[in-house]
N, CA, C and O atoms as CSV, one atom per row, in Angstrom:
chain,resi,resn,atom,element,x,y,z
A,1,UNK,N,N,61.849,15.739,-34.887
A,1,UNK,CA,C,60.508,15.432,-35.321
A,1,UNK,C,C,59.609,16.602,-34.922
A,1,UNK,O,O,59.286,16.684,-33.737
A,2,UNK,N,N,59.207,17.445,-35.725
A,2,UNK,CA,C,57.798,18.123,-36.013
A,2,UNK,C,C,56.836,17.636,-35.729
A,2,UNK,O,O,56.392,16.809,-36.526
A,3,UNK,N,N,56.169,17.879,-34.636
A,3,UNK,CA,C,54.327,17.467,-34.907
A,3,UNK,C,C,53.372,17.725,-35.527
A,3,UNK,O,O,52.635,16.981,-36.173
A,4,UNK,N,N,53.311,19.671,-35.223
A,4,UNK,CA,C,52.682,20.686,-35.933
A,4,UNK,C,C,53.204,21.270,-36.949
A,4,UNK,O,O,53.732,22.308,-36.550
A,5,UNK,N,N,53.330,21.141,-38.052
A,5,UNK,CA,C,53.892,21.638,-38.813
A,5,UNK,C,C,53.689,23.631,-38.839
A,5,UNK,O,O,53.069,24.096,-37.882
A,6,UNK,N,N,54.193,24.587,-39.861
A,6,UNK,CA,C,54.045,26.150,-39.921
A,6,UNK,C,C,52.644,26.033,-40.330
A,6,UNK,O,O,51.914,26.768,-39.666
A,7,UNK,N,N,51.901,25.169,-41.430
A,7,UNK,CA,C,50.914,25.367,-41.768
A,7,UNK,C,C,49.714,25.286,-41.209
A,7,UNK,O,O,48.714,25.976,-41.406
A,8,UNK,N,N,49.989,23.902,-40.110
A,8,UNK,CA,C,48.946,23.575,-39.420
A,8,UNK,C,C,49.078,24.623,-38.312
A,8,UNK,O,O,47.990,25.089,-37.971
A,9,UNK,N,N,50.327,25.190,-37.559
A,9,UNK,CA,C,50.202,26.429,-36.681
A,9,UNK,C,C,49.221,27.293,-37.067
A,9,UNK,O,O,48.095,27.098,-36.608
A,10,UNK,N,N,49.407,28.234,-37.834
A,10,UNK,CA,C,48.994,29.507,-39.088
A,10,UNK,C,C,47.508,29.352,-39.019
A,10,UNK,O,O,46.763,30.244,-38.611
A,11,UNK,N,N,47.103,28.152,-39.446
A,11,UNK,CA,C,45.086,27.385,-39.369
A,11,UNK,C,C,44.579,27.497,-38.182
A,11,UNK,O,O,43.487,27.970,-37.866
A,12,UNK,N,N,45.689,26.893,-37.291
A,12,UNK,CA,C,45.074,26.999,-36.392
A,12,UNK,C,C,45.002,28.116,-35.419
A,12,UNK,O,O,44.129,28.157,-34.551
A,13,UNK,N,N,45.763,28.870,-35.538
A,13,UNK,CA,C,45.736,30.514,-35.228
A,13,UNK,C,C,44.573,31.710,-35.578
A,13,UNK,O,O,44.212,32.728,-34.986
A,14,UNK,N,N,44.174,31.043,-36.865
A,14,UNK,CA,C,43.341,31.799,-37.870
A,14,UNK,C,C,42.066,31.174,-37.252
A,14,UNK,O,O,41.159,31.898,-36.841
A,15,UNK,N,N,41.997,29.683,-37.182
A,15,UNK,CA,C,40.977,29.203,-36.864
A,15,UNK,C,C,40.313,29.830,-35.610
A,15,UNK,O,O,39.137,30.173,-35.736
A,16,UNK,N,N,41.041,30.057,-34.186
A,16,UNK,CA,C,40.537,30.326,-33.146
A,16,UNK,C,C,40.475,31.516,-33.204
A,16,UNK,O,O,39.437,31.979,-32.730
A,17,UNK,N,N,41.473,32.514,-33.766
A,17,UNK,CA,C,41.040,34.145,-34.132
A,17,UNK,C,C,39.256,34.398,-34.356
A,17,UNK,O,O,38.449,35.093,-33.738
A,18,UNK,N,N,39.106,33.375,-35.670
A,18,UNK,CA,C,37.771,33.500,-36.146
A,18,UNK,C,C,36.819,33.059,-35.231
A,18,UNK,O,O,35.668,33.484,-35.330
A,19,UNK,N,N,37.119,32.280,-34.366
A,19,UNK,CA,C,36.131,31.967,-33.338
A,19,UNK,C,C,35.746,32.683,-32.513
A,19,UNK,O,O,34.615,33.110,-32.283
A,20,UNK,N,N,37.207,32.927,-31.767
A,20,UNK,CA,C,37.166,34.127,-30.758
A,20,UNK,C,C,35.973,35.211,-31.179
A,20,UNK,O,O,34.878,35.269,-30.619
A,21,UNK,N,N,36.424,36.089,-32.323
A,21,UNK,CA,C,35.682,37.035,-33.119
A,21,UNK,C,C,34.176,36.943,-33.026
A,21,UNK,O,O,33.519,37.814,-32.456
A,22,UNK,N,N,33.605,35.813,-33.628
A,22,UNK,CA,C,32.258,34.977,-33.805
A,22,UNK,C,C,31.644,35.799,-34.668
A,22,UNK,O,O,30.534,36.307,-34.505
A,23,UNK,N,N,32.520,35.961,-35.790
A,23,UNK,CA,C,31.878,37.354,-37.360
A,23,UNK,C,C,32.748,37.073,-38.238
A,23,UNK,O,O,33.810,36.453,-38.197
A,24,UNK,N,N,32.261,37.526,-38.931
A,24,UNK,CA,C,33.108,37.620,-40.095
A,24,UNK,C,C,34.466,38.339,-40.670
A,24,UNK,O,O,34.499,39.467,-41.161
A,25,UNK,N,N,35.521,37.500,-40.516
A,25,UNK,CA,C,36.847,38.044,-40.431
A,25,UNK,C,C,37.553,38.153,-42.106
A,25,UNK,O,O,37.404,37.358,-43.034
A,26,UNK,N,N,38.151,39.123,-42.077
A,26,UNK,CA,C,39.026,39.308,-43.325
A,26,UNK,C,C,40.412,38.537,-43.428
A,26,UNK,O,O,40.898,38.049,-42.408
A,27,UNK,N,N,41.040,38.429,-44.639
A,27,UNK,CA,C,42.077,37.781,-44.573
A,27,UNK,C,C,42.768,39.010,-44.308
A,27,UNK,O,O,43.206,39.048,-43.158
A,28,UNK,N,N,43.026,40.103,-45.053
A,28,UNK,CA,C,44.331,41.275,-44.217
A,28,UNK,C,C,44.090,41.004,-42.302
A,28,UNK,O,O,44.914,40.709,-41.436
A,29,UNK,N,N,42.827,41.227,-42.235
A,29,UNK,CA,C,42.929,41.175,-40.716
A,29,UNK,C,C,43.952,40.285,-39.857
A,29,UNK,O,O,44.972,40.531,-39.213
A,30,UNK,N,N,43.270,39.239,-40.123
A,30,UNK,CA,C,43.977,37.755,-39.735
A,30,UNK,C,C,45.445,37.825,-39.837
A,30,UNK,O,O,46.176,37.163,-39.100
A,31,UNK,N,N,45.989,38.832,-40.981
A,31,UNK,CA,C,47.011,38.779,-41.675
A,31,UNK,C,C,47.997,39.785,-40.563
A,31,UNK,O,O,49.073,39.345,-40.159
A,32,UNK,N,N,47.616,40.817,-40.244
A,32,UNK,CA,C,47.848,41.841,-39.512
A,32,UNK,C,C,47.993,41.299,-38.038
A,32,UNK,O,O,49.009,41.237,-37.345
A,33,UNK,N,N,46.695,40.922,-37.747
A,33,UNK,CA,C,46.474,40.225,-35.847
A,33,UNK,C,C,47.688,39.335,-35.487
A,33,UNK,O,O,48.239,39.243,-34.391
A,34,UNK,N,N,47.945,38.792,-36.476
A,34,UNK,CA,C,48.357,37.201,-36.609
A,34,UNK,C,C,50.111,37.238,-37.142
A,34,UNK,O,O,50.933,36.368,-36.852
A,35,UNK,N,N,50.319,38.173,-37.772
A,35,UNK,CA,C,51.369,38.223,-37.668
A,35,UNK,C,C,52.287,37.077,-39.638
A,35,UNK,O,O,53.386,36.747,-40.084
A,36,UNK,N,N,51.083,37.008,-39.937
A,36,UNK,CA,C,51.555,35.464,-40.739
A,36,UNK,C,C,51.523,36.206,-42.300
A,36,UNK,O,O,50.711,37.091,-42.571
A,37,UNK,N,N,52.325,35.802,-43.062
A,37,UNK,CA,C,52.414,36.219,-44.298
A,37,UNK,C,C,51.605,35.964,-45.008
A,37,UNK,O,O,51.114,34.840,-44.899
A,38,UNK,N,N,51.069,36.919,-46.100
A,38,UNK,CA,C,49.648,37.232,-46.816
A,38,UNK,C,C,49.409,35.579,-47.541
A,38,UNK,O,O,48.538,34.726,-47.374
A,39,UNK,N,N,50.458,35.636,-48.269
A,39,UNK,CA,C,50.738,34.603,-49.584
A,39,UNK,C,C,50.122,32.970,-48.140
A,39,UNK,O,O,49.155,32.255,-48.400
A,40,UNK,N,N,50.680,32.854,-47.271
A,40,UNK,CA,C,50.398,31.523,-46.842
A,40,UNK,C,C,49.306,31.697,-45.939
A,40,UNK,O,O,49.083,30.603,-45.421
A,41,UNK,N,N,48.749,32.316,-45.636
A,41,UNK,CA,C,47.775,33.227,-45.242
A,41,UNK,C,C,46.101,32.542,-45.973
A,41,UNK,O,O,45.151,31.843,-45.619
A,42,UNK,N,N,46.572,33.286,-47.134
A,42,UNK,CA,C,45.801,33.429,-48.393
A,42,UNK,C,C,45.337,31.881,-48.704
A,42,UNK,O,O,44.171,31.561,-48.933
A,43,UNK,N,N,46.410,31.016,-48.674
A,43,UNK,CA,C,46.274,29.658,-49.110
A,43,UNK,C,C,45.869,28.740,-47.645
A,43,UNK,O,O,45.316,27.658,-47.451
A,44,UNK,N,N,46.208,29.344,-47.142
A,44,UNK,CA,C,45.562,28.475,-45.553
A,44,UNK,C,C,44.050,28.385,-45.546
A,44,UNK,O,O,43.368,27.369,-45.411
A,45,UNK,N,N,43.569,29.903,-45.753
A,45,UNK,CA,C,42.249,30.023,-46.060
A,45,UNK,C,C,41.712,29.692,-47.497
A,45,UNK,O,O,40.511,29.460,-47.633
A,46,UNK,N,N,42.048,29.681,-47.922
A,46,UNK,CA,C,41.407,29.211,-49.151
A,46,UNK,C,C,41.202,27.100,-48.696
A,46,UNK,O,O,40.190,26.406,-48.801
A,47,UNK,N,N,42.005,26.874,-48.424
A,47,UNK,CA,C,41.849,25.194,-48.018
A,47,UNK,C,C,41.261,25.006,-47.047
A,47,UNK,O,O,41.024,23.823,-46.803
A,48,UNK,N,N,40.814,25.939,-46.166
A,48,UNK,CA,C,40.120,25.909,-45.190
A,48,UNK,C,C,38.764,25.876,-45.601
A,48,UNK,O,O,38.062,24.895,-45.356
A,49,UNK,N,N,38.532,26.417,-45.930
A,49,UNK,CA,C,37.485,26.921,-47.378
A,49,UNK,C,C,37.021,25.946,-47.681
A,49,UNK,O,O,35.914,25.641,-47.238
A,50,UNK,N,N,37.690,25.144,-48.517
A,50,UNK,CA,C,37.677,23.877,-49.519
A,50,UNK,C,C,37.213,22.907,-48.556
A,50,UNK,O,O,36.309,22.143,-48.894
A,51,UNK,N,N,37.759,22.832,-47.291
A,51,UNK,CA,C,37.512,21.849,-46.820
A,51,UNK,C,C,36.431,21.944,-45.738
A,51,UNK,O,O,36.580,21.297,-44.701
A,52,UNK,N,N,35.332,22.727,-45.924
A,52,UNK,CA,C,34.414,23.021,-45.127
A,52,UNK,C,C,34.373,23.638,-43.694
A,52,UNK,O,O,33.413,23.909,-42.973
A,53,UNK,N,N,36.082,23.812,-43.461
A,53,UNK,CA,C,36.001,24.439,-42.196
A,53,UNK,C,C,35.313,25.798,-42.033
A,53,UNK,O,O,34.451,26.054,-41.192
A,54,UNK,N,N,35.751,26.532,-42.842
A,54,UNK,CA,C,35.467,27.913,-43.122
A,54,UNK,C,C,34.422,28.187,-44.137
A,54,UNK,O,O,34.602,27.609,-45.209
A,55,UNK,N,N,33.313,28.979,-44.038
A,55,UNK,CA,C,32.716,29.631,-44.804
A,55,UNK,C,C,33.226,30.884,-45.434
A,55,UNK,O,O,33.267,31.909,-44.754
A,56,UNK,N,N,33.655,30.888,-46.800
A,56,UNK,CA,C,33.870,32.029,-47.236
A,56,UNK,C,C,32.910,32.923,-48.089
A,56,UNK,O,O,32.301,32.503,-49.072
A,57,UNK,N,N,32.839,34.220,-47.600
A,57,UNK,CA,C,31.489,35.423,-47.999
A,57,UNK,C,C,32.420,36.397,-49.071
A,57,UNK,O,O,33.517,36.716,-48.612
A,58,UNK,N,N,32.166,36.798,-50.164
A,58,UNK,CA,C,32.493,37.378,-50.991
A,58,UNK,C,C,32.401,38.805,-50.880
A,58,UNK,O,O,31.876,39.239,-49.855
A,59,UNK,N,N,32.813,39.616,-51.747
A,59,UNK,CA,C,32.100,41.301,-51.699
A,59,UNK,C,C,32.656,41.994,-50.652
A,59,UNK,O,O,33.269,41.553,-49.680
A,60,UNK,N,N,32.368,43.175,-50.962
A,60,UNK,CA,C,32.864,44.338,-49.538
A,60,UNK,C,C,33.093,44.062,-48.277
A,60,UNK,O,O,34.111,44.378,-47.661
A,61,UNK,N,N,31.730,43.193,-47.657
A,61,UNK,CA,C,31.982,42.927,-46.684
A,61,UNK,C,C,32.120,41.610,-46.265
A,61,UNK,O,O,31.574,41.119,-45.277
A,62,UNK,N,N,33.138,40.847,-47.328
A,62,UNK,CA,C,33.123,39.559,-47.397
A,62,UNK,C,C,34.574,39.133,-46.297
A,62,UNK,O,O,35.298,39.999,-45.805
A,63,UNK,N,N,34.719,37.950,-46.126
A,63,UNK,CA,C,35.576,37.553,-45.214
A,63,UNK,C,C,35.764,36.122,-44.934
A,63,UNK,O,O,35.632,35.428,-45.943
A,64,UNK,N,N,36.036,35.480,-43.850
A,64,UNK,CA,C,35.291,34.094,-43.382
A,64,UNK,C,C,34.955,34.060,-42.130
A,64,UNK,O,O,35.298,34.931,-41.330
A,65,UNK,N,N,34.053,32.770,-41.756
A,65,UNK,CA,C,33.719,32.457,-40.494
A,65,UNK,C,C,34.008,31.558,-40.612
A,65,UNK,O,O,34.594,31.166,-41.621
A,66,UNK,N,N,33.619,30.617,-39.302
A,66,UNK,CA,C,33.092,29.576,-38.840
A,66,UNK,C,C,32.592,28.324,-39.243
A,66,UNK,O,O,32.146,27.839,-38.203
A,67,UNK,N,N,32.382,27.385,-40.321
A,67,UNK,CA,C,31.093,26.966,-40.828
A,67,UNK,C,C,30.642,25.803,-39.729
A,67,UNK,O,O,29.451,25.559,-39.535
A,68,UNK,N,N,31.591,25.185,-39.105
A,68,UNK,CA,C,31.629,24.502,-37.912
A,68,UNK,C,C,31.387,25.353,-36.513
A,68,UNK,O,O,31.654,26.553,-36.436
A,69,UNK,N,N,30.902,24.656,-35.527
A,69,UNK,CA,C,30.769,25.021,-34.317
A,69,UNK,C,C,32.377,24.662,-33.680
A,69,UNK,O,O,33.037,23.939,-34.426
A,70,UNK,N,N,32.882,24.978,-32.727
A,70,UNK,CA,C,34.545,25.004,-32.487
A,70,UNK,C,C,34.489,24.137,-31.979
A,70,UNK,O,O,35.466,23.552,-32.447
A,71,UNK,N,N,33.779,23.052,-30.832
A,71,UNK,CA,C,33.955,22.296,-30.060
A,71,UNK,C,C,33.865,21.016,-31.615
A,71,UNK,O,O,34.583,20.017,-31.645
A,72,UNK,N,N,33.059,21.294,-32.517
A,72,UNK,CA,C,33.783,20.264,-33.660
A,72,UNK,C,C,34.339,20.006,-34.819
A,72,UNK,O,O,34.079,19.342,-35.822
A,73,UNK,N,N,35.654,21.101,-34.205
A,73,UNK,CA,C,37.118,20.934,-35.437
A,73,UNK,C,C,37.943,21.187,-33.636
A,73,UNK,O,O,38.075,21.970,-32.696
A,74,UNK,N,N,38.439,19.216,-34.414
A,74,UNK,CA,C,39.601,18.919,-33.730
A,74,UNK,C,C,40.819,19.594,-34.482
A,74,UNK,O,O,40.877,20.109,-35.599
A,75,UNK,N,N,41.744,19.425,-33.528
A,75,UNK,CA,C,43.447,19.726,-33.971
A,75,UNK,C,C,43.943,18.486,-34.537
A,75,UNK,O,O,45.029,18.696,-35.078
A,76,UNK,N,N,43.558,17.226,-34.628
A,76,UNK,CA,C,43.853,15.920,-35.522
A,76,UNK,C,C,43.080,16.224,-37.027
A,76,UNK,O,O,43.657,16.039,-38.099
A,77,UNK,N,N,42.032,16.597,-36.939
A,77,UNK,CA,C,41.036,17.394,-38.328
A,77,UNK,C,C,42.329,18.257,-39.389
A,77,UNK,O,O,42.760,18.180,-40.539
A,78,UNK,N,N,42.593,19.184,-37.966
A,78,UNK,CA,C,43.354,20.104,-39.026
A,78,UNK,C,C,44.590,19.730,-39.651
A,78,UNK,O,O,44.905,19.973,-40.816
A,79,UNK,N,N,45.494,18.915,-38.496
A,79,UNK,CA,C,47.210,17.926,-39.013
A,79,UNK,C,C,46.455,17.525,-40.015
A,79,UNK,O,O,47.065,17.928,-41.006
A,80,UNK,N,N,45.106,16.752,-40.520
A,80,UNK,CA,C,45.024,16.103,-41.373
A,80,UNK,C,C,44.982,16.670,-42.492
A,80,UNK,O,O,45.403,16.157,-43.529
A,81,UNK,N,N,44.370,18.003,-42.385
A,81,UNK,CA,C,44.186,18.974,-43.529
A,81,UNK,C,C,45.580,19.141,-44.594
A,81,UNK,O,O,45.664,18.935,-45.805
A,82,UNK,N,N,46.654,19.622,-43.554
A,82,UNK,CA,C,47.710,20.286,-43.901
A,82,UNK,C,C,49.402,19.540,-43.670
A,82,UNK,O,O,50.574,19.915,-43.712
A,83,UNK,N,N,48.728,18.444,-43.448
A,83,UNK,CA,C,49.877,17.604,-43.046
A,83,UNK,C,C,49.868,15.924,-43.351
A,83,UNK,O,O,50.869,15.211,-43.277
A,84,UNK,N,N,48.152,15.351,-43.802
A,84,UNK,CA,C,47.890,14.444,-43.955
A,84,UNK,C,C,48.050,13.501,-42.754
A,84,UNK,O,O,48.344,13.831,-41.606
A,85,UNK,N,N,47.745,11.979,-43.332
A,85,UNK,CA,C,47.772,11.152,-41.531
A,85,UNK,C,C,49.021,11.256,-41.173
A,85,UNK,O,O,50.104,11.241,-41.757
A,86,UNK,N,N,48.481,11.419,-39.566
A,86,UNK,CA,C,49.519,11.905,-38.658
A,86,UNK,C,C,50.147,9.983,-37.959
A,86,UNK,O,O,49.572,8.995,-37.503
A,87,UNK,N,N,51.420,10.326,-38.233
A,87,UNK,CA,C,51.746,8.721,-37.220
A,87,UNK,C,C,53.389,8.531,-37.350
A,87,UNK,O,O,53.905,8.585,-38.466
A,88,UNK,N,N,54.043,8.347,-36.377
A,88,UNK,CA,C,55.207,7.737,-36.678
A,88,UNK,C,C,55.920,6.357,-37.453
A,88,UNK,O,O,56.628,5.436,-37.044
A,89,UNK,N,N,55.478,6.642,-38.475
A,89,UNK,CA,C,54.856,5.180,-39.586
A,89,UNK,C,C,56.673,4.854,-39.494
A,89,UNK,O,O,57.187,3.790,-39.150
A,90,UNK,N,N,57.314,5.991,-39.870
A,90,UNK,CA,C,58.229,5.562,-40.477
A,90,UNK,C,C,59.893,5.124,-39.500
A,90,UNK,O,O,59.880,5.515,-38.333
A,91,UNK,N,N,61.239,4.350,-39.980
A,91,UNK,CA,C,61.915,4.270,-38.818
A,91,UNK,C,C,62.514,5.132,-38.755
A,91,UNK,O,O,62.814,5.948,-39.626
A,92,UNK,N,N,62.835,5.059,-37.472
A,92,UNK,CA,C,64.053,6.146,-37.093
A,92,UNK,C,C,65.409,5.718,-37.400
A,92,UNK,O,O,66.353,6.453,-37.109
A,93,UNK,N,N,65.585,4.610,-37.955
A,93,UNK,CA,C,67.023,4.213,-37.954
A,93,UNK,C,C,67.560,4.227,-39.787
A,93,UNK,O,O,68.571,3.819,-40.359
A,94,UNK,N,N,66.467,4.823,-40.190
A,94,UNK,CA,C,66.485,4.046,-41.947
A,94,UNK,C,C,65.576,5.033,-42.461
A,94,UNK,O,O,64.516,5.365,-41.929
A,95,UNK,N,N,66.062,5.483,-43.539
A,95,UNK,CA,C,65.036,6.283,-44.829
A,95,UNK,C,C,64.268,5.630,-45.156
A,95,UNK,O,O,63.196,6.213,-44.988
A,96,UNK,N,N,64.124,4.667,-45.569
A,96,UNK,CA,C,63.416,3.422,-46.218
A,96,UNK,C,C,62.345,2.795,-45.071
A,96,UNK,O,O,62.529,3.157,-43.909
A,97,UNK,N,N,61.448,2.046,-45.302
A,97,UNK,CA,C,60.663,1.080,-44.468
A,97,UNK,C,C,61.371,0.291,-43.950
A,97,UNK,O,O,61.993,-0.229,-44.877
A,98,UNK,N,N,61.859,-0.390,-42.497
A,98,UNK,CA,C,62.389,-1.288,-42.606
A,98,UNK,C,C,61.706,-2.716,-42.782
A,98,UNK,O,O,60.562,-2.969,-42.405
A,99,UNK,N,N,62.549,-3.597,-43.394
A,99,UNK,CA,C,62.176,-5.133,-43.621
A,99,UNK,C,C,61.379,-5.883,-42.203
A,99,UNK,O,O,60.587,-6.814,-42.059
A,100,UNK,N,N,62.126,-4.839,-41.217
A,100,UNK,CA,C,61.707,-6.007,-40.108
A,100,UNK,C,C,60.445,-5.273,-38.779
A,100,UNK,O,O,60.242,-5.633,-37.620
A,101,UNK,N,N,59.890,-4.291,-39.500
A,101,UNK,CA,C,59.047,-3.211,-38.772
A,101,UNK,C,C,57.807,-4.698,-38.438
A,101,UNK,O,O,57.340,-4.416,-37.334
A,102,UNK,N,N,57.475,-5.379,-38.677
A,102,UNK,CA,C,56.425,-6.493,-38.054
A,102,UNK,C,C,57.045,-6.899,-36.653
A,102,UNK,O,O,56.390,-7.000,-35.616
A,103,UNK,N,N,58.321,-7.102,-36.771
A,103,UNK,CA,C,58.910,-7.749,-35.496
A,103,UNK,C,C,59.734,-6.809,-34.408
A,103,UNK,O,O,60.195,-7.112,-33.307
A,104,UNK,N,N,59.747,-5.482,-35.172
A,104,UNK,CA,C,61.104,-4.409,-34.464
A,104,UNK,C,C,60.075,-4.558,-32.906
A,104,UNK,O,O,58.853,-4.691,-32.978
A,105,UNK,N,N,60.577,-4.524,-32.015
A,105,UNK,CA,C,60.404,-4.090,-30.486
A,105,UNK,C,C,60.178,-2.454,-30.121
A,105,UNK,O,O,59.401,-1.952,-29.309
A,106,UNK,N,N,61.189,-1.791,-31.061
A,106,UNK,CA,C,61.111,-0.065,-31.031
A,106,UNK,C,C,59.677,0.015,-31.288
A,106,UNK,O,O,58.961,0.522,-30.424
A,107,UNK,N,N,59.041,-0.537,-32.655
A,107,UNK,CA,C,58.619,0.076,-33.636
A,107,UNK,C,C,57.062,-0.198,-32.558
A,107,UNK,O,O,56.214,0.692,-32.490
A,108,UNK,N,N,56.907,-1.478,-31.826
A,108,UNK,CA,C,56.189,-1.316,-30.669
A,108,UNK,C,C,55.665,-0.535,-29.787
A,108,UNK,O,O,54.508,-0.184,-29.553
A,109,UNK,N,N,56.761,-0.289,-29.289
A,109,UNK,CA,C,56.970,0.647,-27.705
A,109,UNK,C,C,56.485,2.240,-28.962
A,109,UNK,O,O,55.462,2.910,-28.816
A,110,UNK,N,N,57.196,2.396,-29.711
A,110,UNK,CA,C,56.446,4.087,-30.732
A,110,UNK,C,C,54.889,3.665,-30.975
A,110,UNK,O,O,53.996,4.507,-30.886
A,111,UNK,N,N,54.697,2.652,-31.208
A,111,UNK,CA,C,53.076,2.634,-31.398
A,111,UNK,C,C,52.393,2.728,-30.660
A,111,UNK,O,O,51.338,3.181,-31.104
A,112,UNK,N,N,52.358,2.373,-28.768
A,112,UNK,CA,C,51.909,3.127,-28.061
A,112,UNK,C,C,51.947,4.060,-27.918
A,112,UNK,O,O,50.955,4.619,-27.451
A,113,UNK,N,N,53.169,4.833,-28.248
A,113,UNK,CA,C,53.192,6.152,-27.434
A,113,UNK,C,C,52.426,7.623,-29.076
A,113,UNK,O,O,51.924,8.735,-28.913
A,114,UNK,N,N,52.656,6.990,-30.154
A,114,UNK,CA,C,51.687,7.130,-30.976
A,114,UNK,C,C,50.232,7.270,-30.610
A,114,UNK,O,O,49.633,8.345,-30.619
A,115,UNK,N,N,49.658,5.993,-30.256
A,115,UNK,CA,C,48.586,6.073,-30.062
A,115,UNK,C,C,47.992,6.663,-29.023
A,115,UNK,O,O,46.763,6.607,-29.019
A,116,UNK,N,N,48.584,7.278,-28.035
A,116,UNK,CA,C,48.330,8.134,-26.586
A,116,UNK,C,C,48.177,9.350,-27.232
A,116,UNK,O,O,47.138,10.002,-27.119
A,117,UNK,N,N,49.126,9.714,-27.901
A,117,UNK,CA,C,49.639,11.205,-28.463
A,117,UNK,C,C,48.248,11.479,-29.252
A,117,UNK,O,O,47.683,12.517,-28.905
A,118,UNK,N,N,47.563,10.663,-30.324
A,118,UNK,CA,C,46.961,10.771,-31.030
A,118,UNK,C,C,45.400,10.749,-30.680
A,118,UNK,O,O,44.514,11.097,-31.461
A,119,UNK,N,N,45.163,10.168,-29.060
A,119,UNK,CA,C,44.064,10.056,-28.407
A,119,UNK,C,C,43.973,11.283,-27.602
A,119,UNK,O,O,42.905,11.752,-27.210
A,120,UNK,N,N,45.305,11.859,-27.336
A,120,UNK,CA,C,45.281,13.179,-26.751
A,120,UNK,C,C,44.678,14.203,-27.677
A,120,UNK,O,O,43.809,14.984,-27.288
A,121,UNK,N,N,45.134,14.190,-28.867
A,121,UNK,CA,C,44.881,15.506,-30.104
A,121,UNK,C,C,43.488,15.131,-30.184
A,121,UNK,O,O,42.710,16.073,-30.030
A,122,UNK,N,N,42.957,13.951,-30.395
A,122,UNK,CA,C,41.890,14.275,-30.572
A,122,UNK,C,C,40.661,14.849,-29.882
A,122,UNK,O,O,39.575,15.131,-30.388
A,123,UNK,N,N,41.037,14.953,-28.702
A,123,UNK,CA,C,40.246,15.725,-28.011
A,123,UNK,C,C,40.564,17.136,-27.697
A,123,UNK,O,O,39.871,18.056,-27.261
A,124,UNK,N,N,41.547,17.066,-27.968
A,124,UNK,CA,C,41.522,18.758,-28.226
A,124,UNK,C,C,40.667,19.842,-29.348
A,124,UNK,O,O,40.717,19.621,-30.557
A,125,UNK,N,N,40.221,20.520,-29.021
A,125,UNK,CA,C,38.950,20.831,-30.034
A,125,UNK,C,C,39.517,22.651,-30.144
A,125,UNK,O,O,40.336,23.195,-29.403
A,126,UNK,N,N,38.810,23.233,-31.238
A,126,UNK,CA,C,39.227,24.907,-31.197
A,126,UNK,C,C,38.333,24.941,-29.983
A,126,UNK,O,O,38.985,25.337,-29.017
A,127,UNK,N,N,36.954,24.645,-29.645
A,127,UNK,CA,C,36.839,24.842,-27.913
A,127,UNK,C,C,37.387,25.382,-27.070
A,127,UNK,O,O,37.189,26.468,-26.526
A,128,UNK,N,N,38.495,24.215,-26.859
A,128,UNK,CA,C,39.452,24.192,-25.496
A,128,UNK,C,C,40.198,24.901,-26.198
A,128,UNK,O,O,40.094,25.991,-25.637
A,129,UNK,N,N,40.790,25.020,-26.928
A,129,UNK,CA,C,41.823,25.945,-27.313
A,129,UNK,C,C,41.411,27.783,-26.983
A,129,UNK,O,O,41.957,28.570,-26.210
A,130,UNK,N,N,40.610,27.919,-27.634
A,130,UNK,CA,C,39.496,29.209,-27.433
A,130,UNK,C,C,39.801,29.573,-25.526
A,130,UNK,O,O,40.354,30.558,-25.036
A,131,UNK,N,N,39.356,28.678,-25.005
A,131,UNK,CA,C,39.347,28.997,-23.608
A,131,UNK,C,C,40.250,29.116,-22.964
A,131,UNK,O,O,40.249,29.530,-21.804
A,132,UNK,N,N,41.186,28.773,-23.603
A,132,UNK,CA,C,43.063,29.109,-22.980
A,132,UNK,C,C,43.055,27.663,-21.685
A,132,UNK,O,O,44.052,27.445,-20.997
C-alpha cells in the first residue's frame, strides 16, 4: 500500500520549492532543482494551477507562485488533488467490496487507524514541511 503516490510526491516538492523561493518560479527550474521529468512536471503544474494552488504568470518572466499562504495547503489538500479521497475503503482480502464490510472486525480496527493517519496529514501543512 502506497500512501503518497509519484504525483502527489513531485507537488509536493514543487510546492515547498516555490515557497521556500517566495517568487516566482519557472517550470525548467523546478524541473532542474527537483530532479522530476518535464512532461509530469508540466502537468503537476498545470493542475496545480487549475486548482488554485498555484498562481500561474505568463510571458518572459512568467512562472508560478504561491496563490495560498503555506501554512494553508495541507498534504490531505494535495492526496486529494492527485490521488482523490484518501481511505482504506477497500478489503484487503478481496478485489471486490466485501458483502460483510458492515460487520468485518478488520475492517474496524483499519478505520481507526485510518482515521489517526488522516488526522495526522491533516495537520501537516507546506508550513511545517518548509521548516524541516
Amino acid at each position: 500500500m502506497k500512501l503518497i503516490t509519484r504525483n502527489t510526491d513531485y507537488a509536493l516538492r514543487a510546492i515547498c520549492y516555490i515557497a521556500k523561493e517566495n517568487k516566482i518560479v519557472t517550470a525548467p527550474e523546478l524541473v532542474k532543482v527537483l530532479g522530476v521529468p518535464r512532461p509530469f512536471m508540466r502537468k503537476i503544474l498545470q493542475r496545480l494551477s487549475k486548482e488554485k494552488i498555484l498562481e500561474s504568470h505568463k510571458g518572459q518572466a512568467g512562472g508560478f507562485k504561491l496563490n495560498l499562504l503555506p501554512k494553508k495547503i495541507s498534504i490531505i489538500q494535495i492526496m486529494h488533488i492527485f490521488q482523490g479521497q484518501t481511505g482504506l475503503d477497500g478489503c484487503f482480502l478481496k478485489k471486490d467490496i466485501c458483502p460483510n464490510r458492515g460487520k468485518c472486525i478488520l475492517r474496524k480496527k483499519i478505520r481507526v487507524i485510518e482515521n489517526n493517519a488522516l488526522t495526522q496529514l491533516r495537520q501537516i501543512n507546506i508550513a511545517v514541511l518548509i521548516k524541516g
